[in-house]
GUMARVEX-383164 format. One record per residue (C-alpha): residue number from 1; residue in three letters; z, x, y. Coordinates in nm, 2 decimals, padded with zeros to 4 digits. Each point is the difference from the previous one (the first is absolute). Layout:
# residues N
@k=NUM | r=Ala | Z=Z | X=X | Y=Y
...
This chain:
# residues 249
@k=1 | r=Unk | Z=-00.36 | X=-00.07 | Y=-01.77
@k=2 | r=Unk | Z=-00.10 | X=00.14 | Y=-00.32
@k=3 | r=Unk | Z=00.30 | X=00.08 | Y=-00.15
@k=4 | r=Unk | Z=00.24 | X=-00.25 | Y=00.14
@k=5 | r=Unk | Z=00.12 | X=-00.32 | Y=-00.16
@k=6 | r=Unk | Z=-00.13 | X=-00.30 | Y=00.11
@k=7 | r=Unk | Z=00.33 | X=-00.21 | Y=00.03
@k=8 | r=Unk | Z=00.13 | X=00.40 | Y=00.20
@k=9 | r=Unk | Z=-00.33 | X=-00.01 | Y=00.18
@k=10 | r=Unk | Z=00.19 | X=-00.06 | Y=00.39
@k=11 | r=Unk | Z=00.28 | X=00.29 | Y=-00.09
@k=12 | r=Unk | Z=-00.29 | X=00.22 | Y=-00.09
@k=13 | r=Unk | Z=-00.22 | X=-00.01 | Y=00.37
@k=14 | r=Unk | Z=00.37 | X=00.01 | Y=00.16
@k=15 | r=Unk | Z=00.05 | X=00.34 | Y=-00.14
@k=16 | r=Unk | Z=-00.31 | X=00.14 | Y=-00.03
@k=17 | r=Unk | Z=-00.02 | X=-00.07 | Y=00.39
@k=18 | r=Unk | Z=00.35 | X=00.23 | Y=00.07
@k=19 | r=Unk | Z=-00.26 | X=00.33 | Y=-00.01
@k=20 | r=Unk | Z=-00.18 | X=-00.18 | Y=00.29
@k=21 | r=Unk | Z=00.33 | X=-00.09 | Y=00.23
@k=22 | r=Unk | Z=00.20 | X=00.31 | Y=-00.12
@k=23 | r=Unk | Z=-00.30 | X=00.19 | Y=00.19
@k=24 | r=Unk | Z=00.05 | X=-00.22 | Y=00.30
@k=25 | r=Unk | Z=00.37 | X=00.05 | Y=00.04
@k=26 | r=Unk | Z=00.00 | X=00.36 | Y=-00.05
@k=27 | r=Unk | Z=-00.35 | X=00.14 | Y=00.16
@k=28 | r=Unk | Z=00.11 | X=-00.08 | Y=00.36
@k=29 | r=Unk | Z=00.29 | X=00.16 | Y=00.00
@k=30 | r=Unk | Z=-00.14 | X=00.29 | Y=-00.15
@k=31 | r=Unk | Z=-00.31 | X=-00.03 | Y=00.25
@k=32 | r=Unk | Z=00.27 | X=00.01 | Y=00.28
@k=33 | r=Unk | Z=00.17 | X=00.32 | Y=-00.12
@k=34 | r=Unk | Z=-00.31 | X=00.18 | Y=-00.10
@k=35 | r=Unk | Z=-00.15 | X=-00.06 | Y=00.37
@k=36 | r=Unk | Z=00.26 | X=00.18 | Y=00.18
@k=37 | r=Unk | Z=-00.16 | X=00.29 | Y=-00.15
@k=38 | r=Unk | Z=-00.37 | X=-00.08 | Y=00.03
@k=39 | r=Unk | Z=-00.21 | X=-00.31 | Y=-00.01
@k=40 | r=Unk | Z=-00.24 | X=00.22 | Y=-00.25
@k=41 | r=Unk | Z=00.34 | X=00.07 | Y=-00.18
@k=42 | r=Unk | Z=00.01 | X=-00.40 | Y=-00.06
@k=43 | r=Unk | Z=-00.36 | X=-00.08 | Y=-00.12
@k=44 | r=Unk | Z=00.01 | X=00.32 | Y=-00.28
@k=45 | r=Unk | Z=00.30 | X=-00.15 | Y=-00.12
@k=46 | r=Unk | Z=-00.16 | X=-00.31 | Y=00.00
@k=47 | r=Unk | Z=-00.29 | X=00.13 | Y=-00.15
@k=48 | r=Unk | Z=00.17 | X=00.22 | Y=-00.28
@k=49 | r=Unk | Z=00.14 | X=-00.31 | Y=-00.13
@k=50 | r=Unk | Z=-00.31 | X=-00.13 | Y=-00.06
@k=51 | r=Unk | Z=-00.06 | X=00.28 | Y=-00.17
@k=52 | r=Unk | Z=00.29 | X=-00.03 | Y=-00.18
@k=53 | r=Unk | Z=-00.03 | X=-00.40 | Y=-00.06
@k=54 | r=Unk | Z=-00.35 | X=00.13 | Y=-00.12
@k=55 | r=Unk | Z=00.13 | X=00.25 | Y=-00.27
@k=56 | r=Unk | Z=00.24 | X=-00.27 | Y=-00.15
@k=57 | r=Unk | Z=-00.28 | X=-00.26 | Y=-00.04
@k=58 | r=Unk | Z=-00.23 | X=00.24 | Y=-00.16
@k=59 | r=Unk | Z=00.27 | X=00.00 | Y=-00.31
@k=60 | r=Unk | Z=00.04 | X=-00.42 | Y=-00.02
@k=61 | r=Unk | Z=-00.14 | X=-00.13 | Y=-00.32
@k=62 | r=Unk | Z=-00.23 | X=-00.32 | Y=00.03
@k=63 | r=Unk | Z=00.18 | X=-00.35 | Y=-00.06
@k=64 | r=Unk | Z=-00.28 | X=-00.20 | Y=-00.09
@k=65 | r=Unk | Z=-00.32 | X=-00.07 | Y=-00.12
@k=66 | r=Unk | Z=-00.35 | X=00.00 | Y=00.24
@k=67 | r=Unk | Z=-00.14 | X=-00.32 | Y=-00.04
@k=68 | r=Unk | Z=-00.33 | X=-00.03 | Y=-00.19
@k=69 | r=Unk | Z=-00.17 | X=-00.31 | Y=00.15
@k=70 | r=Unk | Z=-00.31 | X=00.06 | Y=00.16
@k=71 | r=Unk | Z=-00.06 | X=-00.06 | Y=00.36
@k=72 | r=Unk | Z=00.36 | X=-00.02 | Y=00.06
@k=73 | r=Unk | Z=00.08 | X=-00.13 | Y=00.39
@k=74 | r=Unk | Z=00.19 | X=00.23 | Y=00.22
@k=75 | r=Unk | Z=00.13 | X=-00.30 | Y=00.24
@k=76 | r=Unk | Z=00.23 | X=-00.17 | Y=-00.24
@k=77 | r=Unk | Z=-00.02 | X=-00.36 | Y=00.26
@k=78 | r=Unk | Z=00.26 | X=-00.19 | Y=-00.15
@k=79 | r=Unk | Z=00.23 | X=00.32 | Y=00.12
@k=80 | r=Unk | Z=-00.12 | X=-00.05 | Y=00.37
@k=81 | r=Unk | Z=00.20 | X=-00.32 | Y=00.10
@k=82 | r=Unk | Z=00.34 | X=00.19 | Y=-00.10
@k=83 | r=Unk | Z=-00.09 | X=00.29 | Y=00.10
@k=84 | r=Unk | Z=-00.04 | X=-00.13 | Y=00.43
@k=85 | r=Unk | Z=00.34 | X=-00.10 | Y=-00.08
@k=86 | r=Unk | Z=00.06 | X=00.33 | Y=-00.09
@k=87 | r=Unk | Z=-00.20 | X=00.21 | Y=00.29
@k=88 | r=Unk | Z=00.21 | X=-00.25 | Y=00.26
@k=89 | r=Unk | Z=00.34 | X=00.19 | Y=-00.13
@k=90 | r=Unk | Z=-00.16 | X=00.36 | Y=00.04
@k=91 | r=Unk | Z=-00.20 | X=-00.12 | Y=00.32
@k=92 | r=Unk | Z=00.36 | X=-00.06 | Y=00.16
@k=93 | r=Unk | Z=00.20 | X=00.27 | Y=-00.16
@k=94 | r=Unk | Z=-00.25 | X=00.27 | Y=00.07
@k=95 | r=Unk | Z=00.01 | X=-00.08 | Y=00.36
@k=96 | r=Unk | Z=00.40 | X=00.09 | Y=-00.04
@k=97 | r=Unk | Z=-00.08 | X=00.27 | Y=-00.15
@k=98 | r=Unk | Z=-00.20 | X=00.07 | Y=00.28
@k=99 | r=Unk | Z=00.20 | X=-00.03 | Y=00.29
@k=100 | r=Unk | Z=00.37 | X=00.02 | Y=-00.18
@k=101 | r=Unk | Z=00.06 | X=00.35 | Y=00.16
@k=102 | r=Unk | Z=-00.17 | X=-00.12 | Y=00.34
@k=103 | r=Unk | Z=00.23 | X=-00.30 | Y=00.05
@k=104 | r=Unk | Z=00.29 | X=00.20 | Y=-00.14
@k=105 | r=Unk | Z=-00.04 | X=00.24 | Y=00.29
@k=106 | r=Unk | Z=-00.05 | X=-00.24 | Y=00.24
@k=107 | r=Unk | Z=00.34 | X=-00.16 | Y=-00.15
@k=108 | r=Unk | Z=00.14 | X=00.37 | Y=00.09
@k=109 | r=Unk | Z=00.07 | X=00.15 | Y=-00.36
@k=110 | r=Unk | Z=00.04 | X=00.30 | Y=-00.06
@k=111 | r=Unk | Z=-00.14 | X=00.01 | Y=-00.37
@k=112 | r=Unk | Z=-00.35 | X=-00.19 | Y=00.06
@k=113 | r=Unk | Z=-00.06 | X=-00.02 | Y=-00.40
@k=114 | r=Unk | Z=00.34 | X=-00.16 | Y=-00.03
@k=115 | r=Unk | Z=-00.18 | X=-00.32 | Y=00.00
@k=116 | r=Unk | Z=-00.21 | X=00.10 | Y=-00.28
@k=117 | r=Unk | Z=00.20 | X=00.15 | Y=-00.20
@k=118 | r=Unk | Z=00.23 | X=-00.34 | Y=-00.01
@k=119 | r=Unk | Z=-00.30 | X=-00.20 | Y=-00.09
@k=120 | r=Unk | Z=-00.10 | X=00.21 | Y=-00.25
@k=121 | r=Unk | Z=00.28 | X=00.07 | Y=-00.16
@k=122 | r=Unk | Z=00.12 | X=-00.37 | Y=00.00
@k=123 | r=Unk | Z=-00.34 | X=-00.05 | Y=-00.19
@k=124 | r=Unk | Z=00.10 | X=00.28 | Y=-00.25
@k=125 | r=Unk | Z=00.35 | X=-00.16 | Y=-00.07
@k=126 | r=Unk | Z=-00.13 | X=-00.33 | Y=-00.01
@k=127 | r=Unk | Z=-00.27 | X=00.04 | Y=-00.27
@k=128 | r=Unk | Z=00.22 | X=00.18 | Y=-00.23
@k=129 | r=Unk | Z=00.29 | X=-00.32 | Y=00.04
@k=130 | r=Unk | Z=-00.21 | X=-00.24 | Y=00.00
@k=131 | r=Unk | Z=-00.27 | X=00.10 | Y=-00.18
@k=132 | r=Unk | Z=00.02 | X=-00.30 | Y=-00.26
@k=133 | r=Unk | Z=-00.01 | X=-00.26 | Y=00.26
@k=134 | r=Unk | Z=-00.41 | X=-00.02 | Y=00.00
@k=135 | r=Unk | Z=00.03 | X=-00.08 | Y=-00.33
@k=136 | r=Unk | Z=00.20 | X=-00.32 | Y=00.06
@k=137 | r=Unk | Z=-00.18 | X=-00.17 | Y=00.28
@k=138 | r=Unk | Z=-00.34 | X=-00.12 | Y=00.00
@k=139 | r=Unk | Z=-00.17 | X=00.31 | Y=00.18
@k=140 | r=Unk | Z=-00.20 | X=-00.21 | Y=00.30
@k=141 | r=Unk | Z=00.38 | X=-00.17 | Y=00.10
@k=142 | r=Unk | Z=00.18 | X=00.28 | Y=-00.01
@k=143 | r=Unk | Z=-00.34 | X=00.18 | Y=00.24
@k=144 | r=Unk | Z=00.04 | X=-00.25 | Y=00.25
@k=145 | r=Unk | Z=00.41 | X=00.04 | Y=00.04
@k=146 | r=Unk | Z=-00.12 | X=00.39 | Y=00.03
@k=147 | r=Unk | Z=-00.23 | X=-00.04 | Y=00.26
@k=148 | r=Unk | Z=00.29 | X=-00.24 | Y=00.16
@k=149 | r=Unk | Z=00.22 | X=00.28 | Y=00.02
@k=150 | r=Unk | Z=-00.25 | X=00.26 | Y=00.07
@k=151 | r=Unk | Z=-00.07 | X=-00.24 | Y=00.34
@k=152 | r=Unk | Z=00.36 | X=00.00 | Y=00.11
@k=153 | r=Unk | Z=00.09 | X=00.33 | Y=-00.09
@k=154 | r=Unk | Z=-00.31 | X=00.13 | Y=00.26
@k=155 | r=Unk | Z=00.11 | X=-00.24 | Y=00.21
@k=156 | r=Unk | Z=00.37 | X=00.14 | Y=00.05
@k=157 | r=Unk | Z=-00.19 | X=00.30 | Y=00.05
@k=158 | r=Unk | Z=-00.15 | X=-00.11 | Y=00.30
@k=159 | r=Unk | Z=00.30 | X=-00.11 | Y=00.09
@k=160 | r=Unk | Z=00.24 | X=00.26 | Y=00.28
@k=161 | r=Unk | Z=00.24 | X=00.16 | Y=-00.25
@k=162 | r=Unk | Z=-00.07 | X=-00.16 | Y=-00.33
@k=163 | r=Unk | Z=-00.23 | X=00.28 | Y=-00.10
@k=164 | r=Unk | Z=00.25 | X=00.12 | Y=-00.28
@k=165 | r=Unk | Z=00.05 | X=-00.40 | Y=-00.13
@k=166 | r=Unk | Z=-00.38 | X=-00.03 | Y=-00.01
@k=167 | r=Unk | Z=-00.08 | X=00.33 | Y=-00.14
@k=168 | r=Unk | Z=00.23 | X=-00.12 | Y=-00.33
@k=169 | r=Unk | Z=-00.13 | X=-00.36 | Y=00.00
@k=170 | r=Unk | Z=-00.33 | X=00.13 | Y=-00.01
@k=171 | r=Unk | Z=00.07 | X=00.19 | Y=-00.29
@k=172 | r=Unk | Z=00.17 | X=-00.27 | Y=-00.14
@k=173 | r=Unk | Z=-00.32 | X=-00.19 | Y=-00.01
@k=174 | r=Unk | Z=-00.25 | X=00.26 | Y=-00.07
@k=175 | r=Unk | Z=00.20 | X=00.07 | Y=-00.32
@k=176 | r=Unk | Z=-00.13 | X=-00.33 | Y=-00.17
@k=177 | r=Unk | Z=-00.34 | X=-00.03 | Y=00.20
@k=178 | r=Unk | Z=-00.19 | X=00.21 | Y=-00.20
@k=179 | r=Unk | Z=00.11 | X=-00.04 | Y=-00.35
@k=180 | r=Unk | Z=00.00 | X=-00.38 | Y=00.10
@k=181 | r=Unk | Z=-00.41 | X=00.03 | Y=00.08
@k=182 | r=Unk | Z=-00.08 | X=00.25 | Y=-00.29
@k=183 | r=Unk | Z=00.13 | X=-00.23 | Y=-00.25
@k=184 | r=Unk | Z=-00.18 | X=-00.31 | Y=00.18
@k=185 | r=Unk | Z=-00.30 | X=00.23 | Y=00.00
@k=186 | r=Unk | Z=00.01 | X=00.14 | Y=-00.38
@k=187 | r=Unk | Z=00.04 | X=-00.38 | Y=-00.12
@k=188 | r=Unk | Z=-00.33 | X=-00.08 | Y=00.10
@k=189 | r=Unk | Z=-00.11 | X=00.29 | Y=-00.22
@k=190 | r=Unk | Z=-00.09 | X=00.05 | Y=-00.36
@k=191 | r=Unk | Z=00.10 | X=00.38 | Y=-00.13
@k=192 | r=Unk | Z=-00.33 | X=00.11 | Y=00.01
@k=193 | r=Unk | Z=-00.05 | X=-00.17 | Y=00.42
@k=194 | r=Unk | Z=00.33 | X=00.20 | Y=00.08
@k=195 | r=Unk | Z=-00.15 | X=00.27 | Y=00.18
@k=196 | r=Unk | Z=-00.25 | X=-00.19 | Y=00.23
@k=197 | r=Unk | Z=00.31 | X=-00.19 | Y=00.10
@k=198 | r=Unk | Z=00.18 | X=00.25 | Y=00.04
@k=199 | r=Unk | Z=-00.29 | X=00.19 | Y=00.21
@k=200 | r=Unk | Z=-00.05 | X=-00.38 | Y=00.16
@k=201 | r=Unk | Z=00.40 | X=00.01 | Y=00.12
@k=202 | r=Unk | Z=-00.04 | X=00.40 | Y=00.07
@k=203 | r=Unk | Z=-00.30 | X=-00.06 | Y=00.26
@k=204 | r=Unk | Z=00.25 | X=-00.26 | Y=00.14
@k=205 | r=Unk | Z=00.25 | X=00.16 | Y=00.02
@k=206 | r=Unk | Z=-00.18 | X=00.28 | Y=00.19
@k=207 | r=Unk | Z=-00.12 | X=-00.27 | Y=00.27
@k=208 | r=Unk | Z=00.35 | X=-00.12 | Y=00.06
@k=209 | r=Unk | Z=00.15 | X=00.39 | Y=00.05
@k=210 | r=Unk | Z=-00.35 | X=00.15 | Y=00.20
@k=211 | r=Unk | Z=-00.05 | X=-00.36 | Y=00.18
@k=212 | r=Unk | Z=00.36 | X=-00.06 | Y=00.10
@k=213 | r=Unk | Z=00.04 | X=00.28 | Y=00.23
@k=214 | r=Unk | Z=-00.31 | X=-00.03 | Y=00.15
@k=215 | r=Unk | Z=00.05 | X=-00.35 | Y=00.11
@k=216 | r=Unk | Z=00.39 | X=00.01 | Y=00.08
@k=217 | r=Unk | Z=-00.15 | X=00.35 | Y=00.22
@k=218 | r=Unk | Z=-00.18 | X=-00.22 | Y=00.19
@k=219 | r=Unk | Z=00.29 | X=-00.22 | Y=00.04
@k=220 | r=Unk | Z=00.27 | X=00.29 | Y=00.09
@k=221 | r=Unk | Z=-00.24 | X=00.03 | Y=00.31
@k=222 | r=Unk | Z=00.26 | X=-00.31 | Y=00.11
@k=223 | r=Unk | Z=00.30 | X=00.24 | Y=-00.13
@k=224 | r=Unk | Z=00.08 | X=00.05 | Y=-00.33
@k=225 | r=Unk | Z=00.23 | X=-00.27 | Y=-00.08
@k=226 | r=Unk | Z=-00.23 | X=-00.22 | Y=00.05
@k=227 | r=Unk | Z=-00.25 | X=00.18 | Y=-00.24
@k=228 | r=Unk | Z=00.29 | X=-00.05 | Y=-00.23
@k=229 | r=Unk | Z=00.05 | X=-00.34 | Y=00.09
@k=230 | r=Unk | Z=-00.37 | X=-00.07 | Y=-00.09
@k=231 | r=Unk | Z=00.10 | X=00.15 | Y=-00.35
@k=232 | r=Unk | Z=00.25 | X=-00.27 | Y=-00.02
@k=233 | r=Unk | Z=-00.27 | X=-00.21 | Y=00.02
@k=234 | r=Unk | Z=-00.22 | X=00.12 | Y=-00.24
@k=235 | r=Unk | Z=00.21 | X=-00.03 | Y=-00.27
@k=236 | r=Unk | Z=00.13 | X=-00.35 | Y=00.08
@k=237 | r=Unk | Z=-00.38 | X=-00.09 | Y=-00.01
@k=238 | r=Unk | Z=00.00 | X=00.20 | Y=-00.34
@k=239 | r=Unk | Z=00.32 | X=-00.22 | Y=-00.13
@k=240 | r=Unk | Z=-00.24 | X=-00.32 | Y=00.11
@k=241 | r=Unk | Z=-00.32 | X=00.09 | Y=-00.16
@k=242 | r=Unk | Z=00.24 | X=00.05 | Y=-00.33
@k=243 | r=Unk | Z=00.20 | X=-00.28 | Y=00.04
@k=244 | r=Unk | Z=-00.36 | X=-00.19 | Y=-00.06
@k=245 | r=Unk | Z=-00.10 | X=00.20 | Y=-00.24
@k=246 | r=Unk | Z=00.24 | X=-00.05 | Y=-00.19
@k=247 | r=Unk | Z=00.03 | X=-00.38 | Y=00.00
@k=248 | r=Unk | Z=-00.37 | X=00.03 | Y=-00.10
@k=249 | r=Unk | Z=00.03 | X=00.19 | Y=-00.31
């Protein structure tokens, strides 16, 4: 945010977001190899690149400057209306993320990450073609034809052999959620309110991936595609909710 254009603003969340989705294609498939060794095996991988991911931050020079202002507020509330939209695309795309390799088995595959790895890496290739597309579209619109998607791509996975077709339309959506949102977000903010929206959208955003799997668990009680089903749902109540707010702003 600091060191983007304003008029490049969109390209800049679409690739600064690949780190996050490169991470999701590749760590379960890695987390499937490493286990046939060892479950321990997997978690000090996992945790050596923390480490690692530690290191490399340790080195990143700072982008911007603290604000000065005095009492400064660390719920930025302009940032909250956005950023439900927002927490509706994780809430139903963590509970894939959740139960991907769980429907995958129960769809007989052999390689239960394959799912994963589709949506993930249909994220990756996404962003990096389309990356100037958030630029072009006013960000709520283009957030509530993401969250459209995102609702029929969980829905084909819910679906008896569509996993594969709603794995990639999934990713197809995801790919402008979150860039959509952020830039919805960081327009309610002035430079120096950028990181209490940001930490605003962040607490969000952690709702939507903790609180997702927790409800659609309680769902999958009823089997899992209808815990994915209910994901469906949540993001076409998301595309609503944005929908109106964006006629009202």
């Amino acid at each position: 945010m600091d060191i983007a254009p304003p008029d490049r603003l969109g390209e800049a969340l679409s690739l600064n977001s690949l780190g996050l989705y490169l991470g999701l294609a590749a760590g379960p498939p890695l987390g499937e190899v490493l286990t046939q060794r060892s479950f321990p095996t997997a978690w000090l991988t996992a945790a050596a690149l923390c480490a690692a991911a530690t290191a490399a931050a340790a080195f990143i020079g700072e982008t911007g400057t603290p604000s000065r202002t005095r009492n400064a507020k660390l719920i930025h509330r302009p940032a909250i209306p956005p950023s439900i939209g927002l927490c509706a695309a994780l809430a139903a795309s963590g509970g894939f993320l959740a139960f991907a390799a769980l429907r995958a088995q129960e769809e007989g595959f052999e390689n239960t990450s394959l799912p994963l790895f589709l949506y993930g890496a249909t994220v990756v290739v996404s962003r990096a073609v389309f990356a100037k597309v958030p630029d072009r579209m006013p960000p709520l619109k283009l957030g509530a034809i993401a969250l459209a998607v995102i609702a029929t791509g969980l829905i084909l996975t819910a679906t008896p052999h569509t996993l594969i077709a709603g794995s990639i339309v999934l990713g197809a959506g995801v790919t402008f959620s979150t860039p959509a949102f952020f830039a919805a977000i960081f327009a309610t903010a002035e430079p120096h309110q950028r990181g209490a929206a940001s930490g605003t959208a962040s607490a969000f955003i952690d709702i939507g991936l903790g609180g997702g799997p927790i409800l659609l668990g309680v769902i999958a009680n009823a089997g899992i595609p209808a815990a994915l089903a209910t994901g469906g749902a949540l993001a076409a109540a998301g595309c609503l909710w944005t929908l109106i707010l964006s006629r009202a702003r």
